[in-house]
C-alpha positions in Angstrom: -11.9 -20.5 -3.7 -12.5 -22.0 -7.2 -9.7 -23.7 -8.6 -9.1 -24.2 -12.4 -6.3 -26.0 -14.4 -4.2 -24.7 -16.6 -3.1 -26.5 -19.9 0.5 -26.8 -19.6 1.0 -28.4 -23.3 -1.3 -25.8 -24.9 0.1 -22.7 -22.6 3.8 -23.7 -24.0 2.7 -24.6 -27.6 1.7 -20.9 -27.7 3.7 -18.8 -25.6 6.9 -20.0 -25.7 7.1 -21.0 -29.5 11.0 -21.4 -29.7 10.1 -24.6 -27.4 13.0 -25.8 -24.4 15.9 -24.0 -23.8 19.1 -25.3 -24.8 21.4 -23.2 -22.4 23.9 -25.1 -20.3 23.5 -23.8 -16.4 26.0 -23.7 -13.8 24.7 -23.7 -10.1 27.3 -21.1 -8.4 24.5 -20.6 -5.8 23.5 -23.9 -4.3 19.4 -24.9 -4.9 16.3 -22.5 -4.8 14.5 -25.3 -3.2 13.3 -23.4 0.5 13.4 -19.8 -0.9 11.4 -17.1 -2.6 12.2 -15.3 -5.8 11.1 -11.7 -7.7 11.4 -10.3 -10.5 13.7 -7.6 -11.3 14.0 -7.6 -15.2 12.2 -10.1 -18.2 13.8 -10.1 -21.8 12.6 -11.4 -25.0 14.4 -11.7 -28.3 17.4 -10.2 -26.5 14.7 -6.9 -25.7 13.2 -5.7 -22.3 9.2 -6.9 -22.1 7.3 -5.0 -19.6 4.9 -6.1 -17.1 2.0 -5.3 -16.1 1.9 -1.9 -13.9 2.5 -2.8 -10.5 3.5 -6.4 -10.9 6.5 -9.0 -10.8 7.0 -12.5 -11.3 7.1 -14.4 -7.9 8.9 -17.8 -7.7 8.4 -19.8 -4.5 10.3 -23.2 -4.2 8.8 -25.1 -1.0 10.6 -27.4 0.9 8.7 -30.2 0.1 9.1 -29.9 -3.5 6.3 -27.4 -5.0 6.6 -24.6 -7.4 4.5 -21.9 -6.1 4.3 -19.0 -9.0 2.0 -15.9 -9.9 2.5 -12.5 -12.4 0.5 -10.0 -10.3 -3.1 -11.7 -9.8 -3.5 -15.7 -10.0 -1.0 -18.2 -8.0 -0.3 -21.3 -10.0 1.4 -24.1 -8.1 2.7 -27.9 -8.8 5.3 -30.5 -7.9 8.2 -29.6 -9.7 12.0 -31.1 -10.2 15.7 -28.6 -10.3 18.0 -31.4 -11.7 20.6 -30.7 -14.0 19.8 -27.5 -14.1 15.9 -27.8 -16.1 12.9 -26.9 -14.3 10.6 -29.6 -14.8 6.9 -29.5 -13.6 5.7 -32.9 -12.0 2.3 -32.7 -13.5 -0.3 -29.9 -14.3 -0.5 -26.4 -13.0 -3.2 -26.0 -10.3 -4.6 -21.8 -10.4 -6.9 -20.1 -8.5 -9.3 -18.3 -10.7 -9.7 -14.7 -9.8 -10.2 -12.2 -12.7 -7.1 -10.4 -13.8 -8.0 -6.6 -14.7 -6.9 -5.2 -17.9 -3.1 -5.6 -18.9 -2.6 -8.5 -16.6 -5.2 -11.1 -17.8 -2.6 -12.7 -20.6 0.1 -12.7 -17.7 -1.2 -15.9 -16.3 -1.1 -17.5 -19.3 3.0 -16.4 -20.0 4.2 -17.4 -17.2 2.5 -20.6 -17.0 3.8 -21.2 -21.0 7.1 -20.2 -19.3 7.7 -22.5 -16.4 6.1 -25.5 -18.3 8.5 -25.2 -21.1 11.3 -27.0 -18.8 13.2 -24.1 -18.7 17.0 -23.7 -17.9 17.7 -21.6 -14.1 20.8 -20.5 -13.3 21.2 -19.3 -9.7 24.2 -16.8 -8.5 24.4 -16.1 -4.9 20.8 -14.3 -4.8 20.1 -14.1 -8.2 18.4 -16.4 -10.3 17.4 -16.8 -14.5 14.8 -18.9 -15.9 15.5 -19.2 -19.6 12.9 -20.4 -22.2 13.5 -19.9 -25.8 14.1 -16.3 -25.8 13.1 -15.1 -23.0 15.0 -14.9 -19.6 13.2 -13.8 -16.6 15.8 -12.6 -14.0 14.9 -12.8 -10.2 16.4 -11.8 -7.2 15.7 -13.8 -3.4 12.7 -12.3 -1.6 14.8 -11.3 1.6 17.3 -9.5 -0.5 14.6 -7.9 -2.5 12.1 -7.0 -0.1 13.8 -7.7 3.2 11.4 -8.4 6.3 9.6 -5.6 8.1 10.5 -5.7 11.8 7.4 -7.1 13.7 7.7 -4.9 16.9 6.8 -1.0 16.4 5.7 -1.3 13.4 2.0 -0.1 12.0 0.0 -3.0 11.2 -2.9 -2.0 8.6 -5.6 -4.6 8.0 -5.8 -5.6 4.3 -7.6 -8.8 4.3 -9.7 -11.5 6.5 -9.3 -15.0 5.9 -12.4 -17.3 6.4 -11.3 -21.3 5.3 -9.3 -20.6 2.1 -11.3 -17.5 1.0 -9.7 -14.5 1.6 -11.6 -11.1 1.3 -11.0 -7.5 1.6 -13.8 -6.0 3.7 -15.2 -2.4 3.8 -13.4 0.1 6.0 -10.5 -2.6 6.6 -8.2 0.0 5.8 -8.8 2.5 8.8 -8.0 -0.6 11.0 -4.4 -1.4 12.6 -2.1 -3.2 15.3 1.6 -2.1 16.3 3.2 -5.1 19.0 5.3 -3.8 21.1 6.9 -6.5 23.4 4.6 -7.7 25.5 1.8 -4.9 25.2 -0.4 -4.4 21.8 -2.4 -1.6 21.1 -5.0 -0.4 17.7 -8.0 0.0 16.2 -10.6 -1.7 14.9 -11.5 1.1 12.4 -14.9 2.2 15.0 -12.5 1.6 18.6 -9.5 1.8 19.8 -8.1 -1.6 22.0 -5.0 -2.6 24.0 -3.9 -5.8 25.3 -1.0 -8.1 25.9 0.4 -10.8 23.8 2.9 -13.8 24.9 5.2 -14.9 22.7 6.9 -18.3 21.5 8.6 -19.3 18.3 6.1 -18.5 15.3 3.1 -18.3 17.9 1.5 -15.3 19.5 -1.0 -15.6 22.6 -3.6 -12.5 23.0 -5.0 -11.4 26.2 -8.2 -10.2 26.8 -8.1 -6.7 25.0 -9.6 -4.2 26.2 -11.6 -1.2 23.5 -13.3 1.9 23.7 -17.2 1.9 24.3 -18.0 3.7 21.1 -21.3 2.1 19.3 -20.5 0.4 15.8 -23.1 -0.3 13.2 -23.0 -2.0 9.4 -19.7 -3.0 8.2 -17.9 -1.0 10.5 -19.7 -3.9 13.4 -18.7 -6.9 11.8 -14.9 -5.8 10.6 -14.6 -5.1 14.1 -15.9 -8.5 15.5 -14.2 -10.2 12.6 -10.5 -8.2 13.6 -11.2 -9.3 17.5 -11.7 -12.8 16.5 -8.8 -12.8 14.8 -6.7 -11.6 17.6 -8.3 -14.2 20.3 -5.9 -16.4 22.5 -3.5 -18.5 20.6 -2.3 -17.7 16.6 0.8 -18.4 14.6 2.5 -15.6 13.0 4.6 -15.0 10.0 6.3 -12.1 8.4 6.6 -12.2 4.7 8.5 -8.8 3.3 6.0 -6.1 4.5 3.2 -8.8 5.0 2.3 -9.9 8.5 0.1 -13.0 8.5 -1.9 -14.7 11.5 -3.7 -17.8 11.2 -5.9 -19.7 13.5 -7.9 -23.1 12.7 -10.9 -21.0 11.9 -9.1 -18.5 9.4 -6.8 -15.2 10.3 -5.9 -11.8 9.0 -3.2 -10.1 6.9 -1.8 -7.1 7.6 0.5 -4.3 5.4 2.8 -2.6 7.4 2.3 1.3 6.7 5.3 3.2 5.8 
């Protein structure tokens, strides 16, 4: 995937105008470092601002010191520092460079003018405010927010393929789907139907040899079905973000939505 960066000293210069914050924080929740944030409410001038239909912020603090961020469509990520209470970036924003339909394409741009501004956080238990200038964008912990979908018994829809860092939607991906049920999986591949085993250890799942229907394939429906049964070949690792299920291999993986 193209990458592009973003000018943090230009992005602040015009978005966020009233420059740094000067608001003194209190940490009553411990460090966001290791934890996942979204958006439940921005304000500006002491006003709501609304977002872009359908989006949030999204705030991820890795454990080894990055700032992962996104509105809705690009992810933006860099070093960055929580110290006395100022998030400050630890050099430029790295984006992915997808286009951003209609209302969203100036969100980017906001939230990067945001986050580079060195704005004050102030975390509470699960909730957390960034404040820059005049406008606070309140967040709430992922798991709180959008707790984890259980993994077993639950319908598995395919919504993207992952080849190297590229991941794409492919046609008829949404008529295909998994459900793991202890030991024993079962789905389709959008043309058949398979069923399997799958071993487990911490993080990892191991596929058997499934077994499908004989019904002929032909066009897209052929290779979504070749790419899904890649995917779910011998050994993967596994991971469960809110109602995201993600397997990767060295050779790519697949994401999957659970269907409620």
């Amino acid at each position: 995937m193209n990458k592009r960066m973003i000018g943090l000293v230009g992005a602040t210069l015009l978005l966020v105008g009233c420059g740094q914050s000067t608001t003194t924080t209190t940490d009553a929740g411990g460090s966001p470092t290791g934890r996942t944030y979204l958006s439940t409410s921005v304000t500006e001038n002491g006003k709501p601002k609304q977002l872009a239909p359908k989006t949030r912020v999204r705030l991820q603090f890795t454990d080894d010191g990055r700032l992962v961020a996104d509105a809705g469509c690009n992810s933006m990520q860099t070093k960055v520092s929580t110290k006395d209470g100022k998030l400050t970036l630890d050099g430029e924003l790295a984006s992915t460079a997808m286009g951003c339909p209609g209302p969203q394409q100036g969100q980017d741009a906001w939230l990067a003018g945001i986050i580079s501004a060195k704005p004050a956080w102030k975390l509470d238990g699960s909730k957390l405010d960034l404040t820059a200038g005049s406008t606070t964008i309140s967040l709430t912990d992922r798991k709180v927010a959008e707790p984890d979908v259980a993994v077993d018994g639950t319908k598995w829809a395919l919504s993207s393929v992952i080849t190297g860092e590229a991941a794409s939607h492919q046609a008829g991906s949404e008529t295909a789907w998994l459900t793991l049920n202890g030991e024993r999986v079962t789905g389709s591949t959008g043309c058949n139907e398979f069923q399997g085993t799958v071993a487990r250890s911490t993080g990892k799942l191991t596929f058997g040899e499934l077994a499908t229907t004989r019904r002929a394939c032909a066009g897209d429906a052929a290779k979504l079905e070749s790419q899904l049964l890649k995917g779910l070949k011998g050994e993967v690792t596994y991971e469960v973000d809110s109602a995201t299920l993600k397997l990767r291999s060295a050779g790519g993986g697949l994401d999957f939505t659970a269907v409620r």
